[in-house]
C-alpha positions in Angstrom: -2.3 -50.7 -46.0 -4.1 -53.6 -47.2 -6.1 -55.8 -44.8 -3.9 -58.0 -42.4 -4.2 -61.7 -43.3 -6.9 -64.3 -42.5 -7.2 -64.9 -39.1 -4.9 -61.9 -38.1 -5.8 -59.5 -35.4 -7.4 -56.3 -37.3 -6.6 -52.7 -35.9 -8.5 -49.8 -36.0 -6.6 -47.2 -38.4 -4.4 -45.1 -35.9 -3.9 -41.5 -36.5 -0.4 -39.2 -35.6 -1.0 -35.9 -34.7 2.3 -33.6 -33.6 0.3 -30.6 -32.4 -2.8 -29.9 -34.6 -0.8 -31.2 -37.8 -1.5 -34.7 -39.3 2.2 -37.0 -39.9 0.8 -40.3 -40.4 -1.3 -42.8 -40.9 -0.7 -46.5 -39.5 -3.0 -50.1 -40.6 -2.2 -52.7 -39.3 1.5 -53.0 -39.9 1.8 -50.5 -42.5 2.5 -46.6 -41.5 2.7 -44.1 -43.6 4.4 -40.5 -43.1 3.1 -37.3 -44.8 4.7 -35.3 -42.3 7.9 -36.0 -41.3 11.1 -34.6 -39.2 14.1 -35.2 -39.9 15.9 -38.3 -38.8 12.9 -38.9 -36.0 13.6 -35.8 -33.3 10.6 -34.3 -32.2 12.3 -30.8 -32.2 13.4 -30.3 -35.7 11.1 -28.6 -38.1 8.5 -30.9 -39.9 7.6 -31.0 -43.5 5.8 -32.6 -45.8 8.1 -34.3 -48.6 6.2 -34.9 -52.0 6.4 -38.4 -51.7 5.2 -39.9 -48.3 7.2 -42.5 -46.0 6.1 -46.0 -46.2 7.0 -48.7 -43.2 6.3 -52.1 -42.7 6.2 -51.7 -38.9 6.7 -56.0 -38.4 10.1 -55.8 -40.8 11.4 -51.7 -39.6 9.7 -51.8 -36.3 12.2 -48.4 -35.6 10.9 -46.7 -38.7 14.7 -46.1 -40.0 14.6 -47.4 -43.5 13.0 -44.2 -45.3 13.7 -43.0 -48.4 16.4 -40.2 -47.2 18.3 -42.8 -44.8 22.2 -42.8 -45.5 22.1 -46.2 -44.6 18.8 -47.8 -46.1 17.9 -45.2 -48.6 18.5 -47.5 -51.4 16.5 -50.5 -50.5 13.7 -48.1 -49.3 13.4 -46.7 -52.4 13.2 -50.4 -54.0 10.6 -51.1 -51.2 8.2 -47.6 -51.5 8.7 -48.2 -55.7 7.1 -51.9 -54.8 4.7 -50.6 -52.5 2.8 -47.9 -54.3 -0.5 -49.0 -54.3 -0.7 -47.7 -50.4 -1.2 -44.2 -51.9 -4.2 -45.2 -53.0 -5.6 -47.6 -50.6 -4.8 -45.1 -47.2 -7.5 -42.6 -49.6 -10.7 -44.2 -47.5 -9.0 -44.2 -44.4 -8.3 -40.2 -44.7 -11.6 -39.6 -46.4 -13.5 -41.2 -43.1 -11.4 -39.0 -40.9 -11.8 -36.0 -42.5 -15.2 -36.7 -42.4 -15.5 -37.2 -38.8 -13.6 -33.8 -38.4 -16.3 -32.0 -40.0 -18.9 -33.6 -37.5 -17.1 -33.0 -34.8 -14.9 -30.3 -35.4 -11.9 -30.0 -32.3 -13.2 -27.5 -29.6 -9.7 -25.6 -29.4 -6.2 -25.5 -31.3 -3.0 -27.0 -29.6 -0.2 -24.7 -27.8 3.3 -25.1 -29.4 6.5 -25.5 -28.4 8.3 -22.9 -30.2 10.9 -20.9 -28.5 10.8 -18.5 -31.2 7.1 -17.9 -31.2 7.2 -17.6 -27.3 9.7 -15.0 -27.7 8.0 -12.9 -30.9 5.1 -13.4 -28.4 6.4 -11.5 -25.6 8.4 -8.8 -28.0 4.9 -8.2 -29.1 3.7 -7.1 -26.0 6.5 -5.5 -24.8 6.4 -3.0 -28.2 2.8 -2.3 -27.3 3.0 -1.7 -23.9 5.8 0.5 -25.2 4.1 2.4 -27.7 0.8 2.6 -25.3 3.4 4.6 -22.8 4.6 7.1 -25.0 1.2 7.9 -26.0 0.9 9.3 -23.3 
């Protein structure tokens, strides 16, 4: 996450968001994952591993050498174990967002996609329509 080059194009730090839940953190060519789902589908569960992701987006445009990848797993290890200092130079870059979400804090939350909480949802009402019957 260091600055690009001399001469290089130089991006704005980008921000991904799945829902209301902060998974990375991309400058330049360098992305980092503190959220992640397994191997890349948007419909598994997320979590936050203890050590983030790291890509070089210019060498793994496809993000699919992380540190859990039967294929890669060993060379991304060597990579993230070279590539440490990104922990603390993505710090600023957090702190400045963070920041900005106090200012302007979101106006609502996000909807999900859950089946399961759809369904708990409705159950919900059902029991208390229920129970509001046989009060009577």
């Amino acid at each position: 996450m260091r600055p690009s080059s001399v001469g290089a194009m130089h991006l704005p730090p980008g921000l991904y968001y799945d829902e209301t839940d902060l998974m990375a953190l991309r400058v330049d060519s360098w992305k980092m994952h503190i959220g992640v789902k397994k191997e890349g589908s948007w419909w598994n569960e997320k979590y936050y591993p203890s050590i983030p992701y790291f890509f070089n987006l210019a060498m793994d445009p496809m993000e699919k050498m992380d540190q859990e990848s039967h294929e890669w797993g060993p060379a991304s290890r060597k990579f993230f174990a070279h590539k440490m200092w990104a922990l603390n130079a993505s710090g600023p870059f957090i702190a400045a967002h963070l920041k900005s979400l106090m200012e302007y804090p979101p106006s609502q939350g996000s909807d999900t996609l859950s089946l399961k909480k759809a369904l708990e949802e409705v159950q919900a009402k059902m029991e208390k329509a229920a129970a509001g019957n046989s009060a009577k």
